[in-house]
C-alpha positions as CSV (number, residue, x, y, z in Angstrom):
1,X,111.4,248.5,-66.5
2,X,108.3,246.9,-66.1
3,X,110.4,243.0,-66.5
4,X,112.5,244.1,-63.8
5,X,109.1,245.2,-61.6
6,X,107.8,241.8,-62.3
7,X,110.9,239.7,-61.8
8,X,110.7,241.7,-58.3
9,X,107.4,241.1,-57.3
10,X,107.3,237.6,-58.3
11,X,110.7,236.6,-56.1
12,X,109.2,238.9,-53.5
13,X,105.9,237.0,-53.2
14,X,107.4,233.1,-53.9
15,X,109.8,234.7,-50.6
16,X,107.0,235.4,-48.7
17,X,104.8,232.0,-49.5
18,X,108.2,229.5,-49.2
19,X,109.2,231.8,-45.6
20,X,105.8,232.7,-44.1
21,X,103.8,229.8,-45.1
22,X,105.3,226.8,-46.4
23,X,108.6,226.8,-44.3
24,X,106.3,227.0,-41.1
25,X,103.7,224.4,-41.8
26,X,106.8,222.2,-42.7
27,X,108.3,222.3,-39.4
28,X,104.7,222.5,-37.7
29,X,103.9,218.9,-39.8
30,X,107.4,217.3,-38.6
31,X,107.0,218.7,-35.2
32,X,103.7,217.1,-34.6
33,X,104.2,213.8,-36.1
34,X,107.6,212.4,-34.8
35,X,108.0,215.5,-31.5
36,X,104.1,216.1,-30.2
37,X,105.2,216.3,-26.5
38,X,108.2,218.5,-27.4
39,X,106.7,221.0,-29.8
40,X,103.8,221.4,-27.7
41,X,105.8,222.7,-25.0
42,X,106.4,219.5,-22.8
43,X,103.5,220.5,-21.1
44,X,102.9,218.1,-17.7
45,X,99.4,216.7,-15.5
46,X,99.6,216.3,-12.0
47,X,97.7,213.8,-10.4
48,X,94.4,215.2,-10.9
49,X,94.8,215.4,-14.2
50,X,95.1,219.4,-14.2
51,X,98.2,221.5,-15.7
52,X,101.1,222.2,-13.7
53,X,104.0,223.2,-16.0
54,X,106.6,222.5,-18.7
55,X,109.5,220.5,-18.2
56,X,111.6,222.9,-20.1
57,X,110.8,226.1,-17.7
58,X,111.5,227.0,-13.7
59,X,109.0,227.0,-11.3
60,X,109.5,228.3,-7.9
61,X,109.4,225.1,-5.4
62,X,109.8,226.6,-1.8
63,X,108.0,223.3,0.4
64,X,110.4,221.0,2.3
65,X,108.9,218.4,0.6
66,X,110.3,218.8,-3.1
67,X,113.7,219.4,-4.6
68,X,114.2,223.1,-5.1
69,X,115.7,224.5,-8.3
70,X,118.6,226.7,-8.9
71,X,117.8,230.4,-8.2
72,X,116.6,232.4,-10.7
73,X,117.2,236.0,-11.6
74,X,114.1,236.1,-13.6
75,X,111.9,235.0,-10.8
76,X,110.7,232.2,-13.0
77,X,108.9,234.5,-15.1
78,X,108.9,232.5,-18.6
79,X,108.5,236.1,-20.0
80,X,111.4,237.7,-19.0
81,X,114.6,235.4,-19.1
82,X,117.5,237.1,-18.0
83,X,120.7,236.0,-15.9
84,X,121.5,238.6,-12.9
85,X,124.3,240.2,-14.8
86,X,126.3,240.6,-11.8
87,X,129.9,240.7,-11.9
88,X,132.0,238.4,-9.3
89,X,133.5,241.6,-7.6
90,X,129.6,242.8,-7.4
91,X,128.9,242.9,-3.4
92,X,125.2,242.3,-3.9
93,X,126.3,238.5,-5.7
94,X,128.5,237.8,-2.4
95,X,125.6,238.7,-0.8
96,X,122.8,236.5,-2.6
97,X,125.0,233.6,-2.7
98,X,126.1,234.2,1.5
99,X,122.0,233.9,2.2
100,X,121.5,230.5,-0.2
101,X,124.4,228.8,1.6
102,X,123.2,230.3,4.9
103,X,120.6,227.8,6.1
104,X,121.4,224.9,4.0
105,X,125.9,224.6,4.7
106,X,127.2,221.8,7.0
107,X,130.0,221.7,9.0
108,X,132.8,219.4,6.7
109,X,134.8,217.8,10.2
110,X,134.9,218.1,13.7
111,X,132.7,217.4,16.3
112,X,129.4,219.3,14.1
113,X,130.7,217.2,10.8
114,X,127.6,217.0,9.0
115,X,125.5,219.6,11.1
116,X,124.0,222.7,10.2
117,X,125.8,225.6,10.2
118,X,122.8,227.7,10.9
119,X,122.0,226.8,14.9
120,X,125.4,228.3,15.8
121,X,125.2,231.7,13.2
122,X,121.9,232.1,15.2
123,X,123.7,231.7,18.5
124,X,126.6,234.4,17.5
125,X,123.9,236.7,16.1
126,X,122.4,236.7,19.7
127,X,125.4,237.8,21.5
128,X,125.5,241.3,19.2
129,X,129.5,241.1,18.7
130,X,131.0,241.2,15.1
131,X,134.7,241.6,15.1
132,X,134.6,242.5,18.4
133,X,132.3,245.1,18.5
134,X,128.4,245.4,19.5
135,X,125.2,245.9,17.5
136,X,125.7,243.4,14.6
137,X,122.2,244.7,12.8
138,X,123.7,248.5,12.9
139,X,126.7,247.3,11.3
140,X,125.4,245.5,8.3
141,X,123.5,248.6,7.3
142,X,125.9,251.0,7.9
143,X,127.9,248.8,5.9
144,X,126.1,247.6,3.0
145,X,123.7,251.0,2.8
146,X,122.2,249.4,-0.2
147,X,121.2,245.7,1.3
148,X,119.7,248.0,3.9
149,X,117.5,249.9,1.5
150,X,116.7,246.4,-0.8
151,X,115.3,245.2,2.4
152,X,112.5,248.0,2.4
153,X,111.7,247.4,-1.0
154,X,111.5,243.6,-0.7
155,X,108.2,244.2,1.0
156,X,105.4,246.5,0.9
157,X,105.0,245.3,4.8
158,X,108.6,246.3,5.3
159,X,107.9,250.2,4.0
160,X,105.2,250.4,6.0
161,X,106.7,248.7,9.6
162,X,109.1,251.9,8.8
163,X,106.7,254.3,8.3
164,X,105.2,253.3,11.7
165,X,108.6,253.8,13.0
166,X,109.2,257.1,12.1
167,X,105.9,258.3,13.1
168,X,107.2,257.6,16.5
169,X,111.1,258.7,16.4
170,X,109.7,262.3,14.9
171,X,112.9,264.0,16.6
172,X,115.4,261.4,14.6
173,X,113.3,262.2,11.3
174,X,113.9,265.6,11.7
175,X,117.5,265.3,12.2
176,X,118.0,263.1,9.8
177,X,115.9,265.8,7.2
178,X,118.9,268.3,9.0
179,X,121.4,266.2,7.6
180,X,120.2,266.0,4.3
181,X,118.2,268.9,3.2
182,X,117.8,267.8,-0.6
183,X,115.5,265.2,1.2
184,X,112.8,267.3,2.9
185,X,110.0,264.2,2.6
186,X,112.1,261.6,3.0
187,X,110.3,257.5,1.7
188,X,111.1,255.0,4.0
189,X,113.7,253.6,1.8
190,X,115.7,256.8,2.5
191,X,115.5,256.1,6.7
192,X,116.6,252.5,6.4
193,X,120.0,252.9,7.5
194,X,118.7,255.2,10.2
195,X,115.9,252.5,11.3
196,X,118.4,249.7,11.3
197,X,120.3,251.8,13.9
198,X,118.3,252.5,15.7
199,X,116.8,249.4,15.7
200,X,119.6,247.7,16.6
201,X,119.9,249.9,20.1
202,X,116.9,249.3,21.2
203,X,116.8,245.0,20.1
204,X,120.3,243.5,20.5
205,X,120.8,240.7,19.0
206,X,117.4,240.6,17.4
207,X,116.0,241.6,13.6
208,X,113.2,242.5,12.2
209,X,111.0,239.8,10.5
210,X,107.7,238.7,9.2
211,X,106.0,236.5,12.1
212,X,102.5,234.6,11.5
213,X,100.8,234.3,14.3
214,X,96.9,231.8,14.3
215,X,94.1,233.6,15.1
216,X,90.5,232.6,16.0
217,X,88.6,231.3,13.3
218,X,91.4,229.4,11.4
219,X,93.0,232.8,10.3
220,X,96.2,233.9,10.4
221,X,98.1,237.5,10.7
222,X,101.4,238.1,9.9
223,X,103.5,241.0,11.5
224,X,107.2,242.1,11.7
225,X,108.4,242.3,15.0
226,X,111.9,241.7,16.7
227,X,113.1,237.7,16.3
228,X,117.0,235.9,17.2
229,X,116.2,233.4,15.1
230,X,115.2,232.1,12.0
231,X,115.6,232.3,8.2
232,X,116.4,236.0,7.9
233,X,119.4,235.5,10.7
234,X,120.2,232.5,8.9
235,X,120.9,233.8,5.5
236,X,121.1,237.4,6.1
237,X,123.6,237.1,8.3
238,X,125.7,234.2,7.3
239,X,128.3,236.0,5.4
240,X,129.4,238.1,8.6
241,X,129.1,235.0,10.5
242,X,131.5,233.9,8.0
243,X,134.1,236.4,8.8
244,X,133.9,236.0,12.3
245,X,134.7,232.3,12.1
246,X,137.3,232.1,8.9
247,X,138.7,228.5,10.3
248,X,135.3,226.9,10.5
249,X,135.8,224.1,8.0
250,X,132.4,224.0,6.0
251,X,131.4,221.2,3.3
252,X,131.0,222.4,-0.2
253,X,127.9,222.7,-1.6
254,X,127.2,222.0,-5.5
255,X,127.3,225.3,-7.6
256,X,124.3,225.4,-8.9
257,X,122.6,225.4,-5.7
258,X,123.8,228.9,-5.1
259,X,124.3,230.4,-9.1
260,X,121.6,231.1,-11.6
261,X,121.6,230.0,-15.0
262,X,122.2,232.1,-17.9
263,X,118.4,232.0,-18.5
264,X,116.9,232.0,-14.9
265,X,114.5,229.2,-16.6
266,X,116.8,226.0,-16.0
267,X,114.1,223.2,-15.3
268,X,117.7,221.3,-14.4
269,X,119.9,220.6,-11.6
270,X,122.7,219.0,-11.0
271,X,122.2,215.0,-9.3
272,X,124.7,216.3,-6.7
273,X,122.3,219.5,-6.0
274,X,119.8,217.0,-6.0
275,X,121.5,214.5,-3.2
276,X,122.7,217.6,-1.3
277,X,118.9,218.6,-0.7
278,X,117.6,214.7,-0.3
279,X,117.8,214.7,3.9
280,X,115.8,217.7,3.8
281,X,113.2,216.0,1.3
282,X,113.4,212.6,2.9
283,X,112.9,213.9,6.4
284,X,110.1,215.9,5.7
285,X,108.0,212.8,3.6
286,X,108.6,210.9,6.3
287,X,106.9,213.0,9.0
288,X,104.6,213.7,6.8
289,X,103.9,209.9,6.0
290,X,105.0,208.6,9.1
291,X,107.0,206.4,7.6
292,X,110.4,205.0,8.3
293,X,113.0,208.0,7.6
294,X,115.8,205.4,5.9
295,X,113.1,203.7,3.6
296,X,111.6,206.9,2.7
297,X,115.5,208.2,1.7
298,X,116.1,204.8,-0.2
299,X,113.0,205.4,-2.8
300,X,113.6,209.1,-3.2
301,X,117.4,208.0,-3.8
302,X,116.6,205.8,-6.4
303,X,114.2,207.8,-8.0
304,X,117.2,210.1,-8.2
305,X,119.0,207.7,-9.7
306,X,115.8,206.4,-12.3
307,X,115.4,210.0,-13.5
308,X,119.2,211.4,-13.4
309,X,120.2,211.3,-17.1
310,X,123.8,213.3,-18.7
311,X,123.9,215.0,-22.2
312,X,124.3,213.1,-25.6
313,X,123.6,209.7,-23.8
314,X,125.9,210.5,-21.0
315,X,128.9,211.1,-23.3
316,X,129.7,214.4,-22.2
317,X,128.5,216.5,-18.8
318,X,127.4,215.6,-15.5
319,X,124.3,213.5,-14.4
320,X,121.3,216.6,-14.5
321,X,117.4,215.5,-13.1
322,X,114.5,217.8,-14.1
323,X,112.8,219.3,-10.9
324,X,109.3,219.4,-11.7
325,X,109.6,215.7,-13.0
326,X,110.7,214.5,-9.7
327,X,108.8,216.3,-8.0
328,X,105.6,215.3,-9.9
329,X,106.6,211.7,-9.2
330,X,107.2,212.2,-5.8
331,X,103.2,213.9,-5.2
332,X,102.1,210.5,-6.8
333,X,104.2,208.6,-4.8
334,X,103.7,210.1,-1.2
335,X,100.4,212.6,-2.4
336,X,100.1,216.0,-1.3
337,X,102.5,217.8,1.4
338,X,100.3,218.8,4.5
339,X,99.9,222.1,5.6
């Protein structure tokens, strides 16, 4: 008995050295001396010298001036990869990819071939018809309860702009408290659809928004209040646009544009993605530099090009870039975006 205790103890404790200690500091050794950048984390400087990511995680770029990466369902939280689990008959995925192809698709011939889409959803959306009937706003909630009530939830400031609102519709409260008497204190979230309604009476062909007005002092305040335009018609709208105009013959835009990755974390897009979104980036370096617009596309371009690299050498899969790459090389090249 007591062999067999020893044989035990000693394969147990040789286990524990060769798995917890040796195995580690093996790979840390090799890691270190022929990988450093790699098994550190591929950890990148900006220009000042200071921190500002890894190349092999997300980040969140929203500025005109940089590429923007593929949507993520894990808001670029490096703690919580996830993919949005949402199956293709899911509503809310026609939904979040109708609002990404809302402000950025292009008309693909015609007399608009290469133009916006967005100018002309924001025209329709002012006129307050949808298949041939009025109060577009009212519709989409009374269709699509649930976008309604994400909309409240999105932001605090939304809750509240609906609080507000009930405190002054008291009789519509009441009813709707009538209607649905399991619901005697009802949240803000419950009254969406009710708001959105009602809302929609009293603004045709308007929606409600955040707006940031300047104040004295160099401050700014931002509201909600009634708007026909913008990036919330644009995207929130697109979809029912969409169905209004079924012949309108739009270019297509590179998947992963619209699509998150299994992770959420991708650092990479596509180089298609990446010359679908290089007007936008050119345009806005050149105001910004006050440069000439076709020299300013000509170096992003071939940056592009410099940095675009394919899998195994380029022996299989297409031509990816790295986001925060470029985009690091395009802050030393032009320097910070104003504003």
């Amino acid at each position: 008995m007591k062999n067999h205790v020893t044989k035990s103890l000693w394969l147990l404790g040789s286990t524990v050295v060769i798995c917890c200690l040796v195995y580690p500091l093996v790979v840390w050794a090799i890691g270190q001396t022929f990988f450093p950048f790699t098994a550190n984390g591929s950890m990148v400087t900006g220009p000042d010298g200071k921190l500002v990511g890894s190349l092999q995680i997300a980040q969140p770029f929203t500025k005109d001036e940089y590429f923007w990466p593929r949507p993520s369902a894990a808001s670029y939280d490096g703690s919580a990869s996830a993919s949005s689990t949402l199956a293709a008959s899911n509503y809310l995925l026609r939904d979040r990819v109708a609002r990404m192809l809302g402000p950025i698709v292009k008309y693909a011939s015609g007399a608009k071939k290469g133009q916006l889409v967005a100018p002309d959803v924001e025209t329709w959306f002012q006129q307050d018809r949808f298949q041939g009937n009025p109060h577009i706003v009212a519709q989409w909630a009374d269709n699509h309860n649930e976008l309604a009530q994400s909309w409240v939830s999105a932001d605090p400031s939304h809750a509240s702009y609906i609080t507000d609102w009930a405190k002054g519709h008291k009789a519509e409260v009441a009813d709707w408290v009538k209607q649905n008497p399991a619901t005697p204190q009802p949240q803000a979230s419950d009254l969406a659809v009710m708001f959105f309604e009602n809302f929609s009476k009293q603004n045709p062909g308007k929606f409600p928004s955040a707006v940031t007005t300047q104040l004295p002092g160099g401050k700014s305040q931002t509201v909600i209040e009634p708007v026909a335009s913008g990036s919330d018609v644009q995207s929130i709208f697109f979809d029912m646009w969409r169905q209004d105009h079924p012949d309108a013959d739009l270019a297509n835009v590179p998947g992963d544009m619209v699509t998150t990755s299994g992770s959420g974390l991708d650092p990479h897009i596509t180089l298609d993605n990446a010359e679908y979104q290089l007007d936008r980036v050119a345009s806005k370096w050149a105001t910004d530099t006050k440069r000439d617009p076709t020299q300013i596309h000509a170096e992003i371009g071939q940056i592009l090009q410099t940095d675009a690299f394919a899998p195994l050498g380029g022996l299989v899969g297409e031509k990816m870039i790295n986001v925060l790459q470029v985009n690091l090389e395009l802050t030393k090249r032009y320097g910070a975006p104003q504003g």
